[in-house]
Structures are given as C-alpha cells and as structure tokens.
N, C-alpha and C positions, 0 to 999 in steps of 0.2 A: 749729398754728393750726386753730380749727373756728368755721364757723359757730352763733349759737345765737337759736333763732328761739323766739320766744313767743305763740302765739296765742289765740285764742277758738273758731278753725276748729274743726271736725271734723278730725283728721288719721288713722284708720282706715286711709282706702282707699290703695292704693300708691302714686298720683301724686294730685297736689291742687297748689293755687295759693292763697296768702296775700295781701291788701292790706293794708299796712301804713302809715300816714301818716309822709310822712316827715323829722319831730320824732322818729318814733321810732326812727329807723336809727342805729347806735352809742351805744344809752345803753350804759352799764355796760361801754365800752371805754375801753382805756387810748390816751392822745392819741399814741403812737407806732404803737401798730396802725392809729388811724385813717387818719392819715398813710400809710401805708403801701398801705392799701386803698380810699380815697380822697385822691388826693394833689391839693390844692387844691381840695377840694371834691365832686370828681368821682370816684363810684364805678370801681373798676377790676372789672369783672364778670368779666372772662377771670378774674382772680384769683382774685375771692371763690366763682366756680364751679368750681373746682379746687380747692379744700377741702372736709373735711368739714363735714357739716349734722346740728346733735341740734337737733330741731324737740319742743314738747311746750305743754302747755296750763297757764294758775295754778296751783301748787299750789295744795291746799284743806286747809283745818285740820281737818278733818272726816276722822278716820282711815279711813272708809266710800268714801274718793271720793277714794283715791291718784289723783295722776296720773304718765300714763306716758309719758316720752320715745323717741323714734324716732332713727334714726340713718339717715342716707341723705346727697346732694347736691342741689344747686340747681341747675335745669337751664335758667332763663330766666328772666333781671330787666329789667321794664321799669317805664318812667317812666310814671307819669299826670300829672294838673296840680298833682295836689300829695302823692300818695302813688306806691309803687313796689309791683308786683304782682311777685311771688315763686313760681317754679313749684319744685315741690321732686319728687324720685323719692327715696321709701324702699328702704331694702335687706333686705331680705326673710329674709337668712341672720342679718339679727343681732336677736335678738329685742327686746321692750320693756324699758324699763330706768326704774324707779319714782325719781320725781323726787326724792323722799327721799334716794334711795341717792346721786345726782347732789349734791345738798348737800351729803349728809354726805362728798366730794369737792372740796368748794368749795377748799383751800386746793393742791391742783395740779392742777385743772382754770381755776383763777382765776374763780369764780364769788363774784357778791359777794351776801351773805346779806342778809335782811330786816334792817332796825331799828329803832328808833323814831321814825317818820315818815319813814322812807326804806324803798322799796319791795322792793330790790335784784331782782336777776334774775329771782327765780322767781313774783314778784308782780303782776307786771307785763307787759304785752305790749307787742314791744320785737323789736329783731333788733341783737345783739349781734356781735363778734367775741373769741374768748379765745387767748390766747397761749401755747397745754398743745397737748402731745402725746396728745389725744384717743386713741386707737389703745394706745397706748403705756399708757396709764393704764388703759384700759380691761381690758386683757391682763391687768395686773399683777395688779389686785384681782378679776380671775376674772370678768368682766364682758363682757357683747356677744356672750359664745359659747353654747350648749349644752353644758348638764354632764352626765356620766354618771353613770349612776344605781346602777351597781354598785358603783363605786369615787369617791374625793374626789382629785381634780388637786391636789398640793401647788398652792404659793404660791412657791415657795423659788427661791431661783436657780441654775442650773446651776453645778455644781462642776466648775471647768475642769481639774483633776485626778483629777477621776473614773471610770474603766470601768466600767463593770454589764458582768455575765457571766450571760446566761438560758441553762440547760441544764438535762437532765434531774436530778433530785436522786438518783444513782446513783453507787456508790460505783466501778463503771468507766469513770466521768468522769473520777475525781480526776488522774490523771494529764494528762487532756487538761485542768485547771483550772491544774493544777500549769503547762502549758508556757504559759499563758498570762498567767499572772501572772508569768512573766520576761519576756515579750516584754512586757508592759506597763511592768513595773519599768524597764527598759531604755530607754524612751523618758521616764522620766521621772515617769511616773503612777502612779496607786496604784487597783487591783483588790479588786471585792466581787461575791458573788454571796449572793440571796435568802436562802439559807438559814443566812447567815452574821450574819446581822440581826435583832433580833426589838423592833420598836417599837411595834407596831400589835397588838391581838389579832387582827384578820385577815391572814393570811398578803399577801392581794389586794395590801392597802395599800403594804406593807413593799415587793412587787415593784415596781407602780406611781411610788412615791419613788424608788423606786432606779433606774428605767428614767427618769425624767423630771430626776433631780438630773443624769444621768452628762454628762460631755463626748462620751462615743460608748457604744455599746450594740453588743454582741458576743451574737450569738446561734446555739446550736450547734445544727442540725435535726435532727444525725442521730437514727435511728429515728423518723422522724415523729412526734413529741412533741407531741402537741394542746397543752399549757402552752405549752411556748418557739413555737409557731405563734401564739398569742394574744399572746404578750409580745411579739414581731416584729410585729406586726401595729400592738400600743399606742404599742409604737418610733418606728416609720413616722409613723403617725397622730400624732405628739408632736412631729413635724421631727427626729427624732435623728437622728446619724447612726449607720449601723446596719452592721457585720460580720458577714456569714452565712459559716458553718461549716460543713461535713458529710463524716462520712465516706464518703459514696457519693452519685452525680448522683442517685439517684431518691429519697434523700431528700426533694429540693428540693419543695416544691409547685408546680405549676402557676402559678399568679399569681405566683409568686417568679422562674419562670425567666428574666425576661428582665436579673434584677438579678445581678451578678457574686459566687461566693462561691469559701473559699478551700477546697480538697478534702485532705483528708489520710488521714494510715494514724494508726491507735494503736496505734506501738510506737515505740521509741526512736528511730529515726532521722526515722517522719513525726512525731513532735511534735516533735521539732528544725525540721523544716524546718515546720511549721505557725508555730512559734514565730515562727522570723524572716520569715514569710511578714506574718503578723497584725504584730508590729513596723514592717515597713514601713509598713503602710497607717495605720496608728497617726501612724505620724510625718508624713504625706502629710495624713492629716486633723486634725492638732494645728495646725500648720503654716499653716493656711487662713489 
C-alpha cells in the first residue's frame, strides 16, 4: 500500500504541507482500500501515516515541463471545516522519479490513466491510496536508487542455484577453483567464474551479472587482488551474501577484518579441507 497525493503545491523543499478539500480524499481508490483506511468514514491516520507517500504535481502534455514525483511519508493529518491539511517529509536518498515513468507503471502500481472525460490519477489533484508494493516495484524496474555509472545493474533475478567465484585470473588458482567447485557441486549448486563467460563486450558487465545473478559470492583475496577487492566490495554493496577466502591473514584488508573468512594452504590436503570448509558454510547459507 502507498499513499499518492496530487498537488498544485510547490513540493521541492524536504517538508511542506498540502490542503486538500476533502471531496477529494480517495478518488481513484478502490472501495476496499477505502474501507480499510477509513472504516465508516473516518480516516485511520495512524495507518495511512505508516505507509508510503509519492507526492507529485499534473502531469503536462508539454514534453518541456515533465513532472516529477517524490517519495517520502506523511507526517500529520489534520481536519479543517471542510478540507484536510497534509504534512509530508520527503526522503532525500531516493531521487525524483518522472511521472511518465510512473504511468508507464500504471498496471502494478494500480494507477488509473487519463481518458476521455475522465481525469484519472495523474490529471488531477486528489489524494489517493493504491494497493502495489510501491518499494517492491520500484526495486524491480531499477527505480528510486542511484545508478552506477561505470557499469548497468542487471534486472534479472537471482539464481538460487548459482555461485560466482571472483579470484585472480591465474592459472595457480585453478586448483583452488577446482576444490571449490566440488564443495559447491556437493551442496547441490552449480559454479561459474568471470572468465568463464563472455556476454557483454565489457569484461566489467559480465562480472557485475555474475556477482548480482549468484545466490552467494565466494571471493578469494589472496595476494591482495585490487579486482576481487572491488568485486567484494560490489558483493557487499549488492546484499550478497559473500565468502572471503585467503591464503594468509594479511591478505585480508583492513575494512574486511572484522567479517569472518576461511584461511587455507594450496596443496592437497588445504584444499581438501578449504573444500569442505566453504561446503559447510554453503549449506548454512542455502538453508536461510
């Protein structure tokens, strides 16, 4: 559920306050939300101030003069004699988000579009409620965050069968690649690493997809690897969950030390026990 408010206001500055007459509080709701949020009439405010709030101004046919909605909450509704004043706080972390983009959303955010002689949502000023996973939608279609400018976030969904493996691309890895694609196989799952991939003409891409698709992200430090430092780094920064490796403690960086990882030898006996080391924790984090 989100609030969605349509004004004439200014809405720029971080907090502001809307009067709205109120004929116009739940147009373009469906009569079980209303109920819900007003049940016999009367607003439930604890409620509808515990939801989110996309607050934005008419759009304009006028390609020169997009308008842009905000996303924030409502933080005090009160009564006048015959309209209701609406204090709103924007959230700062999530940027604008062009009303266009929001239509062209319309069929799972539940927004109902212009038509002939009917206004619908975005025409009008109005203070609505919709019955979507604002947040949720928002995520999906890459929206509400800041994008990176080096690289493109897939869309894709994570592949609950997936490992990614970031290590250096050296051929006295193979072995430590080798012991961990049985401790993966073993649990069930199936293992890739970067260089085993080539979809993207930018290498960048290729790692990005592959750290962002995986169900966990295994990352090996040893030799202080500026690459697999930057792919741990995107891991993290991604929610992954993330396996640090190395064959010696000073590998580790500084900002890593205070996160658990597994330590081994490369030779027959520690990649055996790296194996079934990584395996456990494999199974502990599939398991969640």
């Amino acid at each position: 559920m989100f609030n969605f408010l349509v004004t004439g206001a200014d809405i720029s500055s971080p907090r502001g306050m809307v009067a709205l007459g109120a004929d116009r509080v739940f147009n373009y709701t469906s009569a079980d939300v209303e109920e819900k949020y007003a049940p016999g009439g009367v607003l439930d405010r604890a409620a509808l101030m515990s939801i989110p709030l996309v607050i934005t101004n008419e759009s304009s046919s006028d390609p020169d003069f997009r308008a842009f909605a905000r996303v924030g909450t409502i933080t005090k509704i009160t009564r006048g004699h015959s309209e209701y004043h609406i204090e709103y706080a924007l959230d700062s972390d999530i940027p604008p988000i062009a009303n266009d983009v929001l239509e062209s959303l319309a069929p799972q955010l539940n927004f109902v579009l212009r038509r002939k002689q009917f206004w619908g949502d975005f025409h009008t000023n109005h203070w609505a409620v919709k019955d979507a996973d604002l947040f949720r939608v928002l995520y999906t279609e890459g929206l509400g965050y800041r994008q990176p400018t080096v690289f493109t976030l897939p869309r894709g969904s994570v592949d609950p069968n997936l490992v990614s493996v970031m290590m250096p691309f050296d051929g006295g890895f193979n072995g430590v690649f080798a012991a961990l694609e049985n401790a993966v196989s073993a649990a069930g799952l199936r293992c890739l690493r970067a260089d085993k991939i080539w979809e993207h003409h930018l290498l960048i891409e290729d790692v990005v997809k592959l750290i962002a698709s995986a169900r966990v992200v295994i990352c090996d430090l040893t030799g202080k690897n500026a690459n697999v430092f930057y792919e741990a780094g995107i891991a993290h920064a991604l929610g992954q969950d993330v396996i640090l490796i190395a064959q010696h403690e000073s590998d580790i960086p500084f900002d890593l030390r205070h996160i658990r990882y597994v330590k081994y030898l490369n030779n027959e006996e520690g990649l055996r026990v790296l194996a079934e080391s990584v395996g456990k924790r494999l199974q502990s984090l599939v398991s969640k």
